[in-house]
N, CA, C and O atoms as a GROMACS GRO file, in nm:
protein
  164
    1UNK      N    1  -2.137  -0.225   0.190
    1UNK     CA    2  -2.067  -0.219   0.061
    1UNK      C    3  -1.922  -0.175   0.083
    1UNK      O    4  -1.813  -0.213   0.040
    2UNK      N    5  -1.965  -0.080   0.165
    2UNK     CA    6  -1.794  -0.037   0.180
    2UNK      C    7  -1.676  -0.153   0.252
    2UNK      O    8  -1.558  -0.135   0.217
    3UNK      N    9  -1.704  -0.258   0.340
    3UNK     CA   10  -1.664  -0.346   0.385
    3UNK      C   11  -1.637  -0.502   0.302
    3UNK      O   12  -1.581  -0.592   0.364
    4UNK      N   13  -1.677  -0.520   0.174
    4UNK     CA   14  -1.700  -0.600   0.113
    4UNK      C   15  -1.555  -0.495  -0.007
    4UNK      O   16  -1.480  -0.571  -0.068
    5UNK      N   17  -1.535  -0.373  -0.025
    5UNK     CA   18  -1.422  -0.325  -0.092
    5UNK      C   19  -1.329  -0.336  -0.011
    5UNK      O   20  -1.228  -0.396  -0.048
    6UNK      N   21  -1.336  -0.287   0.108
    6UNK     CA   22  -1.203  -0.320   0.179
    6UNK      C   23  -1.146  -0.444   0.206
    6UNK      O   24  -1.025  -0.461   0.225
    7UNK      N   25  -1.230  -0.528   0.208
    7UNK     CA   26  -1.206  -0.708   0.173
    7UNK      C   27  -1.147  -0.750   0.068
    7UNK      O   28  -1.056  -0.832   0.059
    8UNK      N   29  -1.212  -0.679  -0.030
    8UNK     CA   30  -1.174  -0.703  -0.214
    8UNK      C   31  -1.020  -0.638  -0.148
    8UNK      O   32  -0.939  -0.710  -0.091
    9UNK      N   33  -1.006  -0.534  -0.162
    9UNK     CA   34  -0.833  -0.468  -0.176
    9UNK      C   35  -0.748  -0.576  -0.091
    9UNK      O   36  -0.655  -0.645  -0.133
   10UNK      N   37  -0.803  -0.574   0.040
   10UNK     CA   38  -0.690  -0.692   0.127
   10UNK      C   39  -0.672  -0.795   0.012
   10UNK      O   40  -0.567  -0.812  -0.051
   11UNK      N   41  -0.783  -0.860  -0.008
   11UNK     CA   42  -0.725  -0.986  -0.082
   11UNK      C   43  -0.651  -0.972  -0.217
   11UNK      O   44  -0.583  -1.061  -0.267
   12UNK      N   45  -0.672  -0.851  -0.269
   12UNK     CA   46  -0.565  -0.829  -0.421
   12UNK      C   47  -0.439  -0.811  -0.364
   12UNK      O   48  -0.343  -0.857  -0.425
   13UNK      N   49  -0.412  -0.726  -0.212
   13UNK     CA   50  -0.295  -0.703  -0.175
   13UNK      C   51  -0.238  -0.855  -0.090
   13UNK      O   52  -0.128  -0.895  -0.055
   14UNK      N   53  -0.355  -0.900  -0.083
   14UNK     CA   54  -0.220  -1.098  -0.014
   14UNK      C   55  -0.209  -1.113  -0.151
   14UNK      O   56  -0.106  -1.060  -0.195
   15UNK      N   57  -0.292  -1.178  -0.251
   15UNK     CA   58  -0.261  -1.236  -0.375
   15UNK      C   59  -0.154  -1.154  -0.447
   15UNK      O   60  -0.130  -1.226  -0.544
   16UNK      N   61  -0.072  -1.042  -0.459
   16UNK     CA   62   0.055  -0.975  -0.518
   16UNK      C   63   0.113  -1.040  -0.424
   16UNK      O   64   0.196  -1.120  -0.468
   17UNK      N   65   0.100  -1.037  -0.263
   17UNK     CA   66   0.204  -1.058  -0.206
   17UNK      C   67   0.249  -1.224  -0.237
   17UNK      O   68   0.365  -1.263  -0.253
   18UNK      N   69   0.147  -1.295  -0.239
   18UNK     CA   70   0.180  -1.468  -0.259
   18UNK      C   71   0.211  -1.475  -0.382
   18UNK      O   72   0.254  -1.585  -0.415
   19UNK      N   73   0.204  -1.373  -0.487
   19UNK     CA   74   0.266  -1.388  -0.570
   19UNK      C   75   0.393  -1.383  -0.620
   19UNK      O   76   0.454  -1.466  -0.688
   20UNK      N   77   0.436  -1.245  -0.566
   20UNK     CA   78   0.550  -1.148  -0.564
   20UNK      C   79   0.676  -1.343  -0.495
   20UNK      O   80   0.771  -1.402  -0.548
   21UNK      N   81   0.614  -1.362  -0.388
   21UNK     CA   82   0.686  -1.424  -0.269
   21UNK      C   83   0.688  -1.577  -0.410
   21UNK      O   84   0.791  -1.614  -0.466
   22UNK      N   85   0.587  -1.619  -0.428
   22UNK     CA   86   0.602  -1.754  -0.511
   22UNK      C   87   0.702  -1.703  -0.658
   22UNK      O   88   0.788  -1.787  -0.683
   23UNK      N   89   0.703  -1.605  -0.735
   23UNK     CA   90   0.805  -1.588  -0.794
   23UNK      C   91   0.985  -1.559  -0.720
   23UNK      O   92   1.087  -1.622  -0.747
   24UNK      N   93   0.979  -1.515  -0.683
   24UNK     CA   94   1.129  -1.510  -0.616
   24UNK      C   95   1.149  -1.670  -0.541
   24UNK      O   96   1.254  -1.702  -0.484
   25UNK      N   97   1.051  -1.746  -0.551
   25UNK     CA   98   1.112  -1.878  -0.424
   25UNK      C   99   1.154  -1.973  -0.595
   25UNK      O  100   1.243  -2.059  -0.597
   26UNK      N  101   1.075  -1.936  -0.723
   26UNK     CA  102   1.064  -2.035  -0.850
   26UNK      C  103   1.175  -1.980  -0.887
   26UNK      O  104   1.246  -2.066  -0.939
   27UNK      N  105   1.259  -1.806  -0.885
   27UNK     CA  106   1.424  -1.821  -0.932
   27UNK      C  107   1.521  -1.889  -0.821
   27UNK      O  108   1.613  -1.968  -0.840
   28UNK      N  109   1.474  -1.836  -0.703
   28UNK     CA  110   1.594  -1.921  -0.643
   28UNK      C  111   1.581  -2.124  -0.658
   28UNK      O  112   1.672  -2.204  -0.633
   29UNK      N  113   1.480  -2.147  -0.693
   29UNK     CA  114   1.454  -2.278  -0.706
   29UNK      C  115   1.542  -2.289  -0.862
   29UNK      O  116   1.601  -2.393  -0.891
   30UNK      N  117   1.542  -2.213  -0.919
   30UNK     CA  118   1.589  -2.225  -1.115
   30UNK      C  119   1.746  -2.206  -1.113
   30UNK      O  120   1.820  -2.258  -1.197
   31UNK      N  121   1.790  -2.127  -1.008
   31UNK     CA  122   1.904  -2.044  -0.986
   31UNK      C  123   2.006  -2.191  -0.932
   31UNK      O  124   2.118  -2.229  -0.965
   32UNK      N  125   1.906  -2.243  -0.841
   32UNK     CA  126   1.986  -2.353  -0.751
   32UNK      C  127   1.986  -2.476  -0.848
   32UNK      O  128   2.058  -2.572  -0.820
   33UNK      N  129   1.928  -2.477  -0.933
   33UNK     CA  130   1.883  -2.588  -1.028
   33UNK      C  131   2.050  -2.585  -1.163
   33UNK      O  132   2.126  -2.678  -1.188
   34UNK      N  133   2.051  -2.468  -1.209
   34UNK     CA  134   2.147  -2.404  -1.284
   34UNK      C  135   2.271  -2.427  -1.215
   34UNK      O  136   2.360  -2.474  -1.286
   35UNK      N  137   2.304  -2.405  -1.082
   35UNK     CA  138   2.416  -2.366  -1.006
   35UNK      C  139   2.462  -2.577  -0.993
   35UNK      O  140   2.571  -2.634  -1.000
   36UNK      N  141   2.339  -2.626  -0.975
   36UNK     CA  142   2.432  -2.797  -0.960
   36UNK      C  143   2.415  -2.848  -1.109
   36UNK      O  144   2.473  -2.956  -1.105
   37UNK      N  145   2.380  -2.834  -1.206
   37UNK     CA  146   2.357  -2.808  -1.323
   37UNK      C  147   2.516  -2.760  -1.359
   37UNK      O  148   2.581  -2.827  -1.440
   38UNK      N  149   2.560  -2.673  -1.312
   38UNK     CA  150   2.746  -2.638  -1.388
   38UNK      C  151   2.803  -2.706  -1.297
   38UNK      O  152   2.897  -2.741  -1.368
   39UNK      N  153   2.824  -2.757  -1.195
   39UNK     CA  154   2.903  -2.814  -1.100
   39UNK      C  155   2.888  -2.962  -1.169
   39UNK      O  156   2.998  -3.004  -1.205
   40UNK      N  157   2.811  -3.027  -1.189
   40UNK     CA  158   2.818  -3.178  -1.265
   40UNK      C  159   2.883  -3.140  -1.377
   40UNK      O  160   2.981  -3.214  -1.386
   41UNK      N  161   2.881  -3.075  -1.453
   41UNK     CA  162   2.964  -3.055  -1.579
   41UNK      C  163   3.137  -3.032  -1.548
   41UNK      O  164   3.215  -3.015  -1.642
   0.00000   0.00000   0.00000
């Protein structure tokens, strides 16, 4: 039991991290989107 929690926590702590990491890659993707977005104008 105790090995099946320490499994559970690893995987809540990748899933923040793939999260944390997939939000910051969707602003710089929005950021870069915005930035050629004023340059055509």
């Amino acid at each position: 039991m105790r090995l099946y929690r320490c499994f559970r926590g690893a995987f809540i702590l990748l899933t923040v991290k793939v999260g944390k990491t997939s939000l910051s890659m969707m602003k710089v993707v929005l950021f870069a989107v915005e930035v050629r977005r004023k340059s055509e104008h």
